[in-house]
C-alpha positions in Angstrom: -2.7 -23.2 -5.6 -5.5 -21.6 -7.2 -6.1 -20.0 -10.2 -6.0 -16.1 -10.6 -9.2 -15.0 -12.3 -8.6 -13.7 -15.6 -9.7 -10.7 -18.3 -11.3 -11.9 -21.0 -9.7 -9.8 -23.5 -6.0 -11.4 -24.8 -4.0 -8.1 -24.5 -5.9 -5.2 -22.6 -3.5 -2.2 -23.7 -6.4 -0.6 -25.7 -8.8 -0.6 -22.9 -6.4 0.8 -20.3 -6.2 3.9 -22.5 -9.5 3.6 -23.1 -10.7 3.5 -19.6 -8.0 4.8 -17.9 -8.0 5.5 -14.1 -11.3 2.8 -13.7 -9.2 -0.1 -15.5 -8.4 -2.3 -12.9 -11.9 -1.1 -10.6 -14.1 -2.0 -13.1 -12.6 -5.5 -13.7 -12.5 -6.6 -9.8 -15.6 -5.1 -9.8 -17.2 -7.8 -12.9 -15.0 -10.4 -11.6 -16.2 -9.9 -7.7 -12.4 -10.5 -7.3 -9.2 -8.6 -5.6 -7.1 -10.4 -8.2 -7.0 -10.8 -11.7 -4.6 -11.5 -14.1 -4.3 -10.0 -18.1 -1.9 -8.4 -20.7 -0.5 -5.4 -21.2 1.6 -5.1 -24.2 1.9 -8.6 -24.3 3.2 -8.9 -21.1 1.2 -11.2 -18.3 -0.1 -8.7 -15.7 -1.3 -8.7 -12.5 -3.7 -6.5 -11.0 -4.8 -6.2 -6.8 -7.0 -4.4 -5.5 -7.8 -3.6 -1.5 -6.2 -2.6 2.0 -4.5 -6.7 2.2 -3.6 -6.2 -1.6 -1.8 -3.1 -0.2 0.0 -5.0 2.7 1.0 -7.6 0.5 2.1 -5.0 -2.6 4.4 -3.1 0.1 6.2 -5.4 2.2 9.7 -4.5 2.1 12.0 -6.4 -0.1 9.3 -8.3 -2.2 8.9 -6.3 -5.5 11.4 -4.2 -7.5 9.9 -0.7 -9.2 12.6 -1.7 -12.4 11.0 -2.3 -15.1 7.3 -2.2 -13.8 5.9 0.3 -16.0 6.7 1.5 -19.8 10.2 3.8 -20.5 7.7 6.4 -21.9 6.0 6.4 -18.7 9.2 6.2 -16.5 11.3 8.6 -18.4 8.3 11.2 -17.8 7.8 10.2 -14.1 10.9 9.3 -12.4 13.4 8.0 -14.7 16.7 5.2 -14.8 18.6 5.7 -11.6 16.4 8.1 -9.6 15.4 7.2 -6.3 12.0 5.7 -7.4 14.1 2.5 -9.5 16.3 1.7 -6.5 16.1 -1.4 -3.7 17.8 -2.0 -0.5 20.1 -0.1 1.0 21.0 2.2 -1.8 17.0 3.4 -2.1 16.9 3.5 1.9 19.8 6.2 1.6 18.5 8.0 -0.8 15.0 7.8 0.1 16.7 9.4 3.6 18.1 12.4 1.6 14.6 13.1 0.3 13.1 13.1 3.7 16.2 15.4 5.4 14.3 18.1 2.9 10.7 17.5 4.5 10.8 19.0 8.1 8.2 20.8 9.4 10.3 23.9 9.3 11.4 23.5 5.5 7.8 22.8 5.1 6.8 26.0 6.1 9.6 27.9 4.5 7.7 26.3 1.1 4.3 27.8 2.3 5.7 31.5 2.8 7.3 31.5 -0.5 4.1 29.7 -2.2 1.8 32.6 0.0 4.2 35.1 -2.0 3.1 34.1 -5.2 -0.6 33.4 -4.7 -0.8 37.1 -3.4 1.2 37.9 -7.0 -1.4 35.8 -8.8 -4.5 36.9 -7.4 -3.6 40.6 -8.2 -2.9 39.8 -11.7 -5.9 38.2 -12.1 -8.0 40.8 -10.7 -6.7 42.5 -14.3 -7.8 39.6 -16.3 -11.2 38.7 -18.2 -11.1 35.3 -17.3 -8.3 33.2 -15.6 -7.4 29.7 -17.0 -7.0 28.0 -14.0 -4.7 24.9 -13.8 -1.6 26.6 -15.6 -1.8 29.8 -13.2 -1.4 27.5 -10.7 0.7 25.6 -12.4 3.1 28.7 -12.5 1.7 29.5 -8.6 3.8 26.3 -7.6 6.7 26.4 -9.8 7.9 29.7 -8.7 7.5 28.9 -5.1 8.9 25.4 -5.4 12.2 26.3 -7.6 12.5 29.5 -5.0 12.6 26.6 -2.5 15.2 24.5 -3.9 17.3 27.2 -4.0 16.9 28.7 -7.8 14.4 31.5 -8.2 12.9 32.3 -11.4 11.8 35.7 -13.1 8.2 36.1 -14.2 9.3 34.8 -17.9 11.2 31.9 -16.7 8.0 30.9 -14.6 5.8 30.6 -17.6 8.2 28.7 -19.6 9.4 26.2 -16.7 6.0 25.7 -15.3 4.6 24.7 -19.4 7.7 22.3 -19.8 6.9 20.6 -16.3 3.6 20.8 -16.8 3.5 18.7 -20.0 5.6 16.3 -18.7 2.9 15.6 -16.1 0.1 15.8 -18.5 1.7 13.0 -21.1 2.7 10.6 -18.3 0.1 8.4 -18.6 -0.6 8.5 -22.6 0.8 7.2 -25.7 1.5 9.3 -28.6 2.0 13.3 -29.4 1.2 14.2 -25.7 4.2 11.8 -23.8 6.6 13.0 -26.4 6.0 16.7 -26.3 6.5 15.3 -22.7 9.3 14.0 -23.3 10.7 16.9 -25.2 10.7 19.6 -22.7 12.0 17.1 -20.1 15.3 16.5 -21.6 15.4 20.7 -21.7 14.3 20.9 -18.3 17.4 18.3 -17.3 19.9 20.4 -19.1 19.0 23.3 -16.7 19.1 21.6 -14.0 22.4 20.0 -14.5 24.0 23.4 -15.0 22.5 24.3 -11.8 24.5 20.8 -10.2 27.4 22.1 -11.6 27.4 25.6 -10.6 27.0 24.8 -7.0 29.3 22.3 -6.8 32.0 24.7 -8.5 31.1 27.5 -6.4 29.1 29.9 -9.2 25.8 29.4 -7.1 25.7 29.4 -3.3 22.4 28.3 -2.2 21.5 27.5 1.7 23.3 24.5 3.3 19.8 23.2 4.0 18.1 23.9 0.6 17.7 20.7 -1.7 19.7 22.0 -4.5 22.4 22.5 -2.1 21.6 18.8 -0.5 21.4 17.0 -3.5 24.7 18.2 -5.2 27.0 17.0 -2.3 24.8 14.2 -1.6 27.2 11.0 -1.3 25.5 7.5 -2.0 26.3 4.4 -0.2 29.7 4.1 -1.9 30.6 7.6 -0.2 30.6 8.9 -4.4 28.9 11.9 -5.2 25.8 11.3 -7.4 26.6 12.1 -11.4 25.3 15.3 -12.7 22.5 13.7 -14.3 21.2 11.8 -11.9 21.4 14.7 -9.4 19.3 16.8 -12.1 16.4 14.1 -12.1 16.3 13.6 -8.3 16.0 17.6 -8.1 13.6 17.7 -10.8 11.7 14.6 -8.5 11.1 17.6 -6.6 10.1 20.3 -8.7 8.0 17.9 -11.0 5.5 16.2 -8.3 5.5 19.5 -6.4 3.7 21.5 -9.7 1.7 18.6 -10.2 0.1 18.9 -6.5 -1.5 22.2 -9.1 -3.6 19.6 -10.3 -5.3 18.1 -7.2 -5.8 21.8 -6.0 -7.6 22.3 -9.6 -9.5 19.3 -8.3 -10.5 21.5 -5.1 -11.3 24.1 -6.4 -13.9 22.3 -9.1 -15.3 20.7 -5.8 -15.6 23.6 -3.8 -17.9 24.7 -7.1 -19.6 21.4 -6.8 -20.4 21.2 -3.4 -21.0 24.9 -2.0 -21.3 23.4 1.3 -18.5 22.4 1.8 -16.9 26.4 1.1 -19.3 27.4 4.6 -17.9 24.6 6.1 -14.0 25.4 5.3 -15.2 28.9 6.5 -17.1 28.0 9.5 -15.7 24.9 10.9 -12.5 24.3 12.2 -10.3 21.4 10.5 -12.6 21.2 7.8 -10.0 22.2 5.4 -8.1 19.2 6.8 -10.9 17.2 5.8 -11.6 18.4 2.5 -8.0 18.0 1.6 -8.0 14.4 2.4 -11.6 14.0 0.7 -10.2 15.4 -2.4 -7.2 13.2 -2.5 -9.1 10.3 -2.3 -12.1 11.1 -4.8 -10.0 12.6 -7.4 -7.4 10.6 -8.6 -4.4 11.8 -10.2 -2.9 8.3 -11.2 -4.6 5.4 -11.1 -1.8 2.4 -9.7 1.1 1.6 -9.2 3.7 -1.1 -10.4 6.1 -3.5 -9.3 7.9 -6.7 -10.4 8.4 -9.5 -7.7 11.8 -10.0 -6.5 11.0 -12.5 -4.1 8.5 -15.7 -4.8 5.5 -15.7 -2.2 1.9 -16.6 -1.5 -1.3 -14.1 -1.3 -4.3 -15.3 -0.6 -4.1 -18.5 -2.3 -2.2 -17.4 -5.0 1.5 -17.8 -6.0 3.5 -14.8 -7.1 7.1 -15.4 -8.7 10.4 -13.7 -9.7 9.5 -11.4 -12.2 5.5 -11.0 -12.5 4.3 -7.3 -12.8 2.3 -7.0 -10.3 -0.4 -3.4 -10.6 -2.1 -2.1 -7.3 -4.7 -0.6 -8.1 -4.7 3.2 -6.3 -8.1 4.4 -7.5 -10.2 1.4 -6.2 -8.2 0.9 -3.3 -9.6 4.6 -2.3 -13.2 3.5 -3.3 -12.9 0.1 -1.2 -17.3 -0.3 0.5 -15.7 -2.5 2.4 -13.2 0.5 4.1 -15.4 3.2 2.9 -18.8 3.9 3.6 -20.6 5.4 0.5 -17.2 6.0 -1.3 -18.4 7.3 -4.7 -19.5 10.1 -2.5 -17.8 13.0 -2.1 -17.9 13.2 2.3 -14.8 15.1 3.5 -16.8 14.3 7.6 -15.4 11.2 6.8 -12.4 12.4 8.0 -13.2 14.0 11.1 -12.8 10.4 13.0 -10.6 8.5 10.7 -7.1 7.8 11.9 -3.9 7.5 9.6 -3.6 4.0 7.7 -1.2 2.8 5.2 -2.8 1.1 3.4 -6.5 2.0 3.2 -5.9 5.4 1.9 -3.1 5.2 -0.5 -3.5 8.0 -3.0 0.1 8.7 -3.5 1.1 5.2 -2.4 1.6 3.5 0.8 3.5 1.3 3.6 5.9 3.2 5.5 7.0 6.5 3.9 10.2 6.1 5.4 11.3 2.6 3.4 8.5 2.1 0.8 8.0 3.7 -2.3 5.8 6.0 -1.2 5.6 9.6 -2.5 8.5 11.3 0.1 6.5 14.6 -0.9 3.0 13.9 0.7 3.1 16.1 3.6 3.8 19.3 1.2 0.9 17.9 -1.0 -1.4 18.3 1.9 0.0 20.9 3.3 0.4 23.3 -0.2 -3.7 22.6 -0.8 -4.8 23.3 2.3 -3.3 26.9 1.7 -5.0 27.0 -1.5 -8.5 25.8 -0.4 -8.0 28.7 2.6 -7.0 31.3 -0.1 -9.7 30.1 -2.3 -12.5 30.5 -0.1 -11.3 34.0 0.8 -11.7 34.9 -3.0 -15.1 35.8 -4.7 -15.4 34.7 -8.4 -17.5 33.5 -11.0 -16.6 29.7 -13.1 -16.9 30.8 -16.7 -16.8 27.2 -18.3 -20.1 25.1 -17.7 -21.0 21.7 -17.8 -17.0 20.6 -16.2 -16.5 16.8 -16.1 -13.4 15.0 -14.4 -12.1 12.6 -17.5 -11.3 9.7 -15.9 -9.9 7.8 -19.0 -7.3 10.4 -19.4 -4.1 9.4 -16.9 -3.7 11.9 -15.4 -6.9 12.5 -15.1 -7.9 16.0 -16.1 -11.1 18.5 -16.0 -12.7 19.2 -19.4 -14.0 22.2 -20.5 -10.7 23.6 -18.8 -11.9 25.0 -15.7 -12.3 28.6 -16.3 -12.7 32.2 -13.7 -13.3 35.6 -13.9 -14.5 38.3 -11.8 -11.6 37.6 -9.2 -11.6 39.1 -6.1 -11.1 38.9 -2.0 -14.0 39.1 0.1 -12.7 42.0 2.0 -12.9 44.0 -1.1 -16.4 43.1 -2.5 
């Protein structure tokens, strides 16, 4: 068989955090490779790059997310037993019970309660001298998502939720004070949520039959068992906690409706082209760069052998910037959408394969669907940016906007 190209550096942990979200890009990229193999803490590594790295990454059965990726990383992301850690049959049913709670109807339900609290927002900030953007959204999304689940929040419990959720996003990717402040307000966050379990399973709190708090408390798992309390608080926080973060990639569209003031006319002007932007930003701004596995089953990929127990890292961020998929990809294009059909592995920003029985984010549809609302609402506002001279950091994982990005002046159009 042959030989996997390799870093030149013995242990590449400093340079991950160093470069962050371009890690594994810029080394295919020097190594004119799909494949190479390193360390990370020690540990032999493999990273792939590309649409048939993809294929290969997410045929069914042939990698294990256990023990892929740090505890710090895991404990702040998913954590041990959710959904995300599980193979076979027992992730297939629980994967299910994830996508019972994504019809286009409960879908929609989110939308009306996030439109509630966008029209709350906007009319505070109409008060303010300048609006910090990324935790008002923050808040934005936690209020509508936890009214979703079936557990609505007052105004003070929305500041306080949406900061604990939202630094357990922002140290997921990073060593050091940031994961464990993380880390911190998780294990709070958990203990709420498991008194919520409890309360509806004893009767105290009587959400709908079809709201995911309801669903996930008298979930049974393949053994007919209902789920422990624990467990059932971190798959319902695997709701609320990727739901606030989607406040991050409309941050991101927002920053690029600043950058690219053609694209606002167009959103305006030209029908679908929110669709397109959506899907533009997705792919240009990353939010985490790969994702990891561990081979369960030995097999071949082009020319190289991959055994029980390699961690094996697709690389997400690359994958999206692929010349030979995209044309011009380090431009931002949203037309590039406007004839492009749905693949599974070309466009993989939140993972792919089948969404059904991969590990791919059961939440995509509300990601698309929640910043589509908020790139419509946005380009019905009038405001000034505050903060100049805004970069996207892509060492930091996730990557994040720096100055913070910054408004005042708010305002509808309607009322200027």
């Amino acid at each position: 068989m042959a030989s996997i190209p390799r870093d030149s550096i013995f242990d590449s942990s400093l340079a991950l955090l160093k470069e962050g979200n371009t890690f594994i890009y810029n080394r295919c990229k020097k190594l004119n490779s799909d494949i190479f193999e390193t360390r990370l803490l020690l540990k032999k590594t493999v990273c792939i790059q590309g649409k048939e790295a993809a294929k290969a990454f997410y045929k069914e059965g042939r990698f294990t997310r256990q023990g892929a990726i740090p505890k710090s990383v895991l404990w702040s992301l998913q954590d041990e037993g959710s959904v995300a850690t599980l193979n076979d049959e027992a992730h297939h049913q629980r994967k299910a019970m994830f996508m019972s709670m994504m019809t286009q109807a409960a879908i929609e339900k989110l939308l009306q309660h996030t439109a509630h609290h966008w029209q709350q927002a906007i009319g505070n900030w109409k008060t303010k001298d300048k609006v910090v953007l990324l935790p008002e959204l923050e808040k934005i999304i936690c209020a509508a998502v936890c009214q979703w689940i079936g557990i609505k929040l007052t105004a003070e419990e929305t500041a306080s939720r949406s900061k604990e959720i939202g630094a357990m996003i922002d140290g997921a990717g990073s060593v050091g004070w940031r994961n464990w402040r993380g880390l911190f307000w998780r294990r709070r966050t958990e203990k709420w949520l498991q008194r919520c379990i409890l309360k509806t399973r004893n009767g105290e709190f009587q959400p709908e039959q079809n709201s995911p708090l309801f669903i996930i408390a008298f979930f049974k798992d393949e053994n007919g068992q209902q789920l422990d309390t624990d467990i059932a608080a971190v798959e319902l926080l695997n709701i609320v906690r990727p739901t606030v973060a989607v406040a991050r990639y409309i941050l991101f569209c927002a920053f690029a409706l600043q950058q690219y003031p053609q694209c606002r006319r167009n959103v305006c002007n030209t029908a679908d082209y929110a669709d397109y932007f959506v899907q533009e930003v997705r792919r240009f701004y990353p939010f985490f760069p790969f994702v990891g596995g561990i081979v369960r089953q030995p097999f071949s990929w082009q020319g190289y052998d991959f055994t029980p127990g390699l961690r094996v890292l697709l690389d997400i961020y690359g994958s999206n910037r692929d010349p030979r998929e995209w044309d011009r990809p380090t431009c931002f294009k949203p037309e590039r959408f406007a004839q492009r059909t749905d693949d599974s592995y070309t466009f993989i920003p939140q993972g792919g394969g089948d969404v059904l029985f991969n590990h791919r984010c059961a939440g995509e549809w509300i990601t698309t669907a929640l910043m589509k609302q908020a790139v419509l609402i946005l380009t019905q506002l009038r405001y000034q940016v505050v903060t100049s001279g805004v970069e996207l950091l892509l060492h930091r994982m996730p990557a994040v906007l720096s100055p913070e990005f910054t408004i005042t002046h708010v305002n509808t159009i309607h009322e200027d």
